[in-house]
C-alpha positions as CSV (number, residue, x, y, z in Angstrom):
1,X,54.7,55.9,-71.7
2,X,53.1,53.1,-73.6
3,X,56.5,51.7,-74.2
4,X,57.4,52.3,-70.6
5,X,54.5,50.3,-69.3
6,X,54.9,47.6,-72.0
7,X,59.0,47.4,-70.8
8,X,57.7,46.6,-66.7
9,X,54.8,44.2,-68.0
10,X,57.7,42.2,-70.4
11,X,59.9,42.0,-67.6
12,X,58.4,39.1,-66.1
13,X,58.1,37.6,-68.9
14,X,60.5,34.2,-70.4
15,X,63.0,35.7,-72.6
16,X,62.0,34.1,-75.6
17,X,58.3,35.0,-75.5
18,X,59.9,39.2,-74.8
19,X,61.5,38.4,-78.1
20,X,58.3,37.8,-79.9
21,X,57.1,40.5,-78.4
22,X,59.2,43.2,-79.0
23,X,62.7,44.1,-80.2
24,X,66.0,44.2,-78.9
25,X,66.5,46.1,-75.5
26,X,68.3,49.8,-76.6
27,X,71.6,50.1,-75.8
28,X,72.5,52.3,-73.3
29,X,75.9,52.8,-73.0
30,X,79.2,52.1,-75.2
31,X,82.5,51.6,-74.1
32,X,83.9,49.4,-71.7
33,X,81.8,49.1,-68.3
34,X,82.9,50.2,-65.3
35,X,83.9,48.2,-62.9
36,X,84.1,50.7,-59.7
37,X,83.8,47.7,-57.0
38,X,87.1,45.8,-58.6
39,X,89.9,45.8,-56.6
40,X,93.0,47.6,-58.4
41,X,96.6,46.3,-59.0
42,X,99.2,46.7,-61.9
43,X,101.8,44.8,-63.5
44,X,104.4,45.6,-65.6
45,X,105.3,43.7,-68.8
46,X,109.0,44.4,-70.4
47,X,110.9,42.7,-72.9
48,X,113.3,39.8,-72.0
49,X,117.2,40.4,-73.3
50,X,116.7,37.6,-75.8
51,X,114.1,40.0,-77.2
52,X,115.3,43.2,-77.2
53,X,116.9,42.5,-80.9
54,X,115.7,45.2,-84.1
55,X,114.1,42.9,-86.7
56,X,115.6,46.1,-88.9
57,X,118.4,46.7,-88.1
58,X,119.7,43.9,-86.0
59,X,120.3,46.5,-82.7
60,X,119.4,46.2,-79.7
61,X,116.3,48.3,-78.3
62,X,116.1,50.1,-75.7
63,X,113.2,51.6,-73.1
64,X,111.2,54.4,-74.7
65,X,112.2,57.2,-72.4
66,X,108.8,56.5,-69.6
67,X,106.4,55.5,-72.7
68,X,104.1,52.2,-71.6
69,X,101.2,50.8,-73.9
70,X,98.2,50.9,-71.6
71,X,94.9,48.7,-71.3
72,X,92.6,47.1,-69.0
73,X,92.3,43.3,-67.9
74,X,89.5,41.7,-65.6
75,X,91.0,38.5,-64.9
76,X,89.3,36.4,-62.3
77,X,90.6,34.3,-59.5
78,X,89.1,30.9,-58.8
79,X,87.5,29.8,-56.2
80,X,89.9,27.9,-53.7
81,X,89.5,26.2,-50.6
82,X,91.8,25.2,-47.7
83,X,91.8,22.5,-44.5
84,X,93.0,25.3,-41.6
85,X,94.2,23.5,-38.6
86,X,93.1,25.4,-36.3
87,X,95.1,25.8,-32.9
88,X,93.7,27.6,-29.7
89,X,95.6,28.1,-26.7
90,X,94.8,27.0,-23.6
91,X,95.5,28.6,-20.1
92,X,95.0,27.6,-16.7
93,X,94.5,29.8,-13.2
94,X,97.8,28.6,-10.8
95,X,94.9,28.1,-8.6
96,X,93.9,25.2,-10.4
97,X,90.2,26.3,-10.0
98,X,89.7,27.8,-14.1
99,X,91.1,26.0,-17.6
100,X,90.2,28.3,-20.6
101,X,90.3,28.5,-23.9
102,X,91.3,31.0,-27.1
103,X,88.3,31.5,-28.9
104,X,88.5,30.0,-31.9
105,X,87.4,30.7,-35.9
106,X,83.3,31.5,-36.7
107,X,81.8,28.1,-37.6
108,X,78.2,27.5,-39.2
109,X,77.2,24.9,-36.7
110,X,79.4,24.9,-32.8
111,X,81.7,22.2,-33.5
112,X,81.4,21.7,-37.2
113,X,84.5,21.3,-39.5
114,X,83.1,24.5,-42.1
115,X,83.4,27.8,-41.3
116,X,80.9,30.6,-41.7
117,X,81.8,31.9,-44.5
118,X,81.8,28.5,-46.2
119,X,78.3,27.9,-45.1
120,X,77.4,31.5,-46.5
121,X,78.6,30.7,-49.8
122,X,76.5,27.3,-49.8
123,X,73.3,29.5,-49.4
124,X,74.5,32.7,-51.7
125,X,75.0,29.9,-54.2
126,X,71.9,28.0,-54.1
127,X,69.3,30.8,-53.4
128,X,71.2,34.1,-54.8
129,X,72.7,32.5,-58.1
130,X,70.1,29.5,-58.0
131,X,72.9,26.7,-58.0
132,X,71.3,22.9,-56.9
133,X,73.1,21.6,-53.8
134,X,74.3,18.7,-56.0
135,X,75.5,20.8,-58.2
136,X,77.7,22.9,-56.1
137,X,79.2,19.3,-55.0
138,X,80.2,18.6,-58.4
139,X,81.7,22.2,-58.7
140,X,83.6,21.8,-55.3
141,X,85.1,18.1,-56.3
142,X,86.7,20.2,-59.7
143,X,88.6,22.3,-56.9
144,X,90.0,19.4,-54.6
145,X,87.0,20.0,-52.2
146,X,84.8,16.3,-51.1
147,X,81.5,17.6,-49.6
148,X,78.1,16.0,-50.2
149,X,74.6,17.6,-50.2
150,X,73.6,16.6,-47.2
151,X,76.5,18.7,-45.2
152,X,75.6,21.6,-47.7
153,X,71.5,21.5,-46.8
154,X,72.9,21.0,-43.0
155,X,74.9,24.5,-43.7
156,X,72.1,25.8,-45.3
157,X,69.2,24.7,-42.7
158,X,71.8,26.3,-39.6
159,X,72.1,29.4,-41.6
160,X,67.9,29.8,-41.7
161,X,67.6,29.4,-38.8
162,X,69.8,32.6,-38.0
163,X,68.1,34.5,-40.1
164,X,64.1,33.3,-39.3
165,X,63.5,36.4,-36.7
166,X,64.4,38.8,-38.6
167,X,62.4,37.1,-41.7
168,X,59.6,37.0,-38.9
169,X,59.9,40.5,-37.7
170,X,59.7,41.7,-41.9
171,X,56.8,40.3,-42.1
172,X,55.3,42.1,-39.1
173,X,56.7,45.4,-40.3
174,X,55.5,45.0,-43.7
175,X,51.5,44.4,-42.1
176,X,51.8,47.5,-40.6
177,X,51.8,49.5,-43.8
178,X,49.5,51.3,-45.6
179,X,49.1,49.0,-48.4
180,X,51.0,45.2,-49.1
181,X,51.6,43.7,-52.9
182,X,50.6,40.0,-52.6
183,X,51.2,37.6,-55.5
184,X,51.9,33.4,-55.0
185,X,53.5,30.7,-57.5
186,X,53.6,26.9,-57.1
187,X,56.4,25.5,-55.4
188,X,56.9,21.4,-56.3
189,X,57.0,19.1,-53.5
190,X,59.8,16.1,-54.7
191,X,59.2,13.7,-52.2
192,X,56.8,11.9,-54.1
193,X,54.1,12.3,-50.7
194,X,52.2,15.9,-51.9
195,X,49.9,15.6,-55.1
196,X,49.9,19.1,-55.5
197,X,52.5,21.8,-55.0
198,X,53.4,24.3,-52.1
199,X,52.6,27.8,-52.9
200,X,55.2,30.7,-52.9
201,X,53.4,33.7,-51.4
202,X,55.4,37.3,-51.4
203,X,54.4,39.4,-49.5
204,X,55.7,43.5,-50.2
205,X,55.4,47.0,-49.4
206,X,58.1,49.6,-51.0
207,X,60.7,49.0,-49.1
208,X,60.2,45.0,-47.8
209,X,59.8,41.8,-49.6
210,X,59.5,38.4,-47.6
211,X,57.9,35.1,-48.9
212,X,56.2,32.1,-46.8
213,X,55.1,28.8,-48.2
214,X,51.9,27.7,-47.4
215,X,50.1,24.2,-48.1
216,X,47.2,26.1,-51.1
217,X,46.3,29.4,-52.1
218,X,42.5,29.5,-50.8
219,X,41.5,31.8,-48.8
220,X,41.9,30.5,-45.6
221,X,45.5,30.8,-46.8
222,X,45.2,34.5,-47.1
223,X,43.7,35.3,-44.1
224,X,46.4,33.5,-42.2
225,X,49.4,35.1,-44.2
226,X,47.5,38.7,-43.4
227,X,46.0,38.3,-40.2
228,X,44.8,40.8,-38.7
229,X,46.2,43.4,-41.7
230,X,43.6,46.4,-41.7
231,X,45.2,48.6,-45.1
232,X,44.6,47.9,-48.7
233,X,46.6,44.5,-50.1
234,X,47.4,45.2,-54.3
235,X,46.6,41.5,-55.9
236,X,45.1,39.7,-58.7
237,X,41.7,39.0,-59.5
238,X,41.5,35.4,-57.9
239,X,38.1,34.4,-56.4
240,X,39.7,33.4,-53.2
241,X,41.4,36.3,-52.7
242,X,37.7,37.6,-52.7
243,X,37.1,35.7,-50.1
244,X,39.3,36.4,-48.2
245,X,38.1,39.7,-47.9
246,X,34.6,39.4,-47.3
247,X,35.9,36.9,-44.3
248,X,38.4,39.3,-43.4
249,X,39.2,41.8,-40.7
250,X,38.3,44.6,-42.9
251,X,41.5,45.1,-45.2
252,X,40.5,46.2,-49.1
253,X,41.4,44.6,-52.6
254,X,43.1,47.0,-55.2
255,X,43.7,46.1,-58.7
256,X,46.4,45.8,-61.5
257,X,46.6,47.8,-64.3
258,X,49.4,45.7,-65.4
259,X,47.2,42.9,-65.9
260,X,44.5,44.8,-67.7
261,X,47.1,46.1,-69.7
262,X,48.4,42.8,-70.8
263,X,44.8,41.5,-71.3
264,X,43.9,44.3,-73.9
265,X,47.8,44.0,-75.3
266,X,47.1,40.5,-76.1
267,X,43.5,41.2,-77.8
268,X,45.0,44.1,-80.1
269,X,46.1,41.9,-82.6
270,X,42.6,40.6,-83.6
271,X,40.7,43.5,-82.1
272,X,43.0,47.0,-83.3
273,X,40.3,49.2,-81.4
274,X,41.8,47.4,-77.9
275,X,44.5,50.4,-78.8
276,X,42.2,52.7,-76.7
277,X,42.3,50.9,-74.0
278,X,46.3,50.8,-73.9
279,X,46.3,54.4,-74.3
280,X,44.3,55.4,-71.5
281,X,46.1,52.8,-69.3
282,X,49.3,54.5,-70.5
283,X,47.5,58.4,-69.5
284,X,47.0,56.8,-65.7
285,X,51.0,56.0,-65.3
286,X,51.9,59.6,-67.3
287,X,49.7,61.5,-64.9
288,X,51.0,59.8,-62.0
289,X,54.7,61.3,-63.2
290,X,53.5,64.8,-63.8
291,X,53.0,64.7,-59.7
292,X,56.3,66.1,-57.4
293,X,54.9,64.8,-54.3
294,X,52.7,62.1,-52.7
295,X,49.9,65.2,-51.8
296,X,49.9,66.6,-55.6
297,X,49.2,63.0,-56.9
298,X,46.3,62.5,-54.4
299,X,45.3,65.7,-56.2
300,X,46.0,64.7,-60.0
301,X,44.3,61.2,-59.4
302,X,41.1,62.6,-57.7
303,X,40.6,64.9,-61.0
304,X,42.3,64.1,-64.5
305,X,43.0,60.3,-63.6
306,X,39.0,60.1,-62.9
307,X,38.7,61.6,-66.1
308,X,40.5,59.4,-67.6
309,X,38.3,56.2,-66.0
310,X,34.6,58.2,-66.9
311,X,36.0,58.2,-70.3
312,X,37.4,54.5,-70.5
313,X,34.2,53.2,-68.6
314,X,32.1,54.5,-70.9
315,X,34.0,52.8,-73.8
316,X,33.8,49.8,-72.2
317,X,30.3,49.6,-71.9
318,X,29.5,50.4,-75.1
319,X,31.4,47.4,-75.9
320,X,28.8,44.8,-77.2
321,X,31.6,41.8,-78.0
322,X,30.5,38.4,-76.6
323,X,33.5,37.2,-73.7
324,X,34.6,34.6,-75.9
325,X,36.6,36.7,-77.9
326,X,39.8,38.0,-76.3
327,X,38.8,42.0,-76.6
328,X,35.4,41.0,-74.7
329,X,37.1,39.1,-72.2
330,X,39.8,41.7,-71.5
331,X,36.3,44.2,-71.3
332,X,34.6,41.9,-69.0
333,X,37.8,41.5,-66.9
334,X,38.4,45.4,-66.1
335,X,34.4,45.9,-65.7
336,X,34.2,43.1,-62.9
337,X,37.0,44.2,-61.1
338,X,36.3,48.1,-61.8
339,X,36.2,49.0,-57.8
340,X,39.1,47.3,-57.0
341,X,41.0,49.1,-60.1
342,X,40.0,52.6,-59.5
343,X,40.6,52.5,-55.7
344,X,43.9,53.7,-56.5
345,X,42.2,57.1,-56.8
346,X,41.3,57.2,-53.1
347,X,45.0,56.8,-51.6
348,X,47.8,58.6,-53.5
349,X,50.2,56.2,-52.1
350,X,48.9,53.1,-54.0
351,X,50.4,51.4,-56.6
352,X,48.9,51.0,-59.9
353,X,50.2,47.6,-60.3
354,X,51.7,45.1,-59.0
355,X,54.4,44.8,-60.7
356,X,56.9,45.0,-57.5
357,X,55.7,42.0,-55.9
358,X,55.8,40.1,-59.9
359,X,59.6,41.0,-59.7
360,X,59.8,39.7,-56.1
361,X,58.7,36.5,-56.6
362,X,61.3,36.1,-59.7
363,X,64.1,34.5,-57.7
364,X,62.1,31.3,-56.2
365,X,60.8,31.2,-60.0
366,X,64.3,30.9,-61.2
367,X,65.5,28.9,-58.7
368,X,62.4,26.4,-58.9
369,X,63.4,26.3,-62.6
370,X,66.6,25.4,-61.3
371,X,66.4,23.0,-58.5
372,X,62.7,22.1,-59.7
373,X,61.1,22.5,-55.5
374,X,62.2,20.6,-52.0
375,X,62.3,17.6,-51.1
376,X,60.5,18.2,-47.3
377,X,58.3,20.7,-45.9
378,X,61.3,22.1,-44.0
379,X,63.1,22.4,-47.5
380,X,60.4,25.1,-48.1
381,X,60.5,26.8,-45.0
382,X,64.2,27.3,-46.1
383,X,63.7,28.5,-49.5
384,X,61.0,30.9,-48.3
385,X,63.4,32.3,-45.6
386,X,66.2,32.5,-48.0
387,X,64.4,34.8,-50.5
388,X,64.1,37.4,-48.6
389,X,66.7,39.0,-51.5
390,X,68.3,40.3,-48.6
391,X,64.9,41.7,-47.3
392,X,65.0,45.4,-47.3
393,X,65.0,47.4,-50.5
394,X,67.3,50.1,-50.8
């Protein structure tokens, strides 16, 4: 379990800092990897007549009864595009009183020159595989294509704004849920205008992520992402987030275990007895597994996981370690936030963690990595719609 827990918390993590972690990932399969979504098709190889010749013998050779030497190839085919002229008939009522046309190919934007589908690829590229506008345009040029960033962020703007209800409409259904994940990252302004960064909020439930940027992460912030939200919202420990809820409608603050657990990972090195910790944390998540339904881990959590807290509160207070060092802080950490930790015990559907919105926020992570933040508010607005990750978890 302990190795379980300690595989979710790396996970959103760099790569480098996993690999001083830990060791290499296990390898879980051998052999060659399926490829069940590739298209199909054969070809045949045979031997030219100038090569049908025995290096032996001198003969000639000749077809081994049906006998082939069989492999596999992926082979890719690159990306191409194509100027369609595009012709739609017109007709006319003898009348004289009606002139219509054909209807014509999809287009991104009525009367532009790019199809849908082109405009698609712009915004799969940018915000799915984290590829800079200007980037794509050097890609394009390599392929006979002469587009500029500006028609791209035109495509991709035109596209947003398709999908904005429905990103609007996520966010509804996700406040009517029992509980929300919450979690928010900078997001750099480049226009040279904003001191400090946008923030990133994602907001999540099992089933729905959706992001918003917002100006600051203060609580005003949070009241306006959650309105009038009444459930429990799974976040950090940040003070405004506190806050928020004391101002609030009435909603409640759970915990992360995940961060407790990382806190008391990261103390064991100096402080070996911060093992107890990461063993009791690791009980919580292998108590929640013994349970076969929502109702029997209601059931387990009201009696062996509050076990498990008596016995890890009690070790806590008995720890006399001044907060400086890392063990005392990690102690001081899950003591302060103790109610918000163990409310978990009170609904069975809560998460322990918040690991799920941590792994939400990853893509405008990468991409701001990428493509380093937006150049205008609206270049947010974009982003944060685009992230959706396609919204609704499967």
């Amino acid at each position: 379990m302990l190795e379980r827990l300690q595989a979710q918390v790396d996970q959103g993590k760099p790569k480098a800092q996993r690999k001083a972690n830990g060791g290499k990932k296990q390898r879980q399969r051998f052999g060659n990897t399926p490829q069940p979504k590739l298209a199909e098709v054969e070809q045949s190889f045979e031997l030219e007549d100038s090569e049908r010749q025995c290096p032996a013998c001198g003969g000639e050779v000749a077809p081994l009864g049906d006998e082939w030497e069989e492999s596999e190839l992926i082979d890719c085919i690159q990306v191409s595009y194509r100027r369609v002229k595009v012709r739609q008939r017109k007709y006319a009522c003898k009348c004289g009183g009606h002139i219509c046309s054909a209807p014509g190919p999809e287009r991104a934007i009525a009367g532009s020159r790019y199809s849908l589908d082109f405009a698609v690829k712009a915004v799969s590229d940018k915000y799915c595989d984290h590829l800079p506008l200007s980037r794509q345009v050097r890609i394009a040029a390599r392929y006979g294509l002469d587009v500029t960033s500006q028609t791209l962020w035109d495509l991709s703007n035109a596209i947003c704004r398709q999908l904005e209800p429905t990103s609007t409409r996520l966010l509804e259904l996700a406040l009517t849920a029992n509980w929300i994940g919450l979690d928010q990252t900078g997001w750099p302004s480049l226009d040279g205008k904003k001191d400090k960064p946008w923030q990133m909020w994602a907001i999540t439930t099992d089933r729905i992520v959706c992001h918003r940027i917002r100006d600051n992460k203060g609580a005003a912030t949070f009241l306006d992402l959650v309105g009038d939200y009444r459930g429990v919202v799974v976040c950090d420990a940040l003070s405004t987030h506190g806050a928020a809820q004391r101002d609030g409608p009435g909603f409640q603050l759970a915990g992360c275990w995940a961060h407790v657990f990382r806190k008391f990972r990261e103390a064991e090195p100096d402080h070996p007895q911060a093992s107890k910790m990461l063993e009791w944390i690791g009980r919580l998540y292998e108590i929640d597994d013994e349970a076969q339904s929502l109702e029997e881990r209601g059931k387990l959590r009201a009696g062996k996981s509050l076990d498990v807290l008596a016995e890890m509160r009690k070790w806590l207070l008995s720890q006399a370690v001044p907060k400086s060092l890392s063990i005392g802080n990690a102690s001081m950490y899950t003591l302060a936030n103790w109610e918000r930790l163990t409310l978990f015990t009170k609904h069975a559907d809560l998460p322990l963690d918040n690991n799920g919105t941590e792994r939400a926020i990853r893509g405008p992570v990468v991409g701001r990595k990428n493509h380093y933040g937006s150049k205008s508010r609206r270049g947010t607005e974009v982003a944060a719609t685009m992230y959706m990750e396609t919204a609704l978890k499967k």
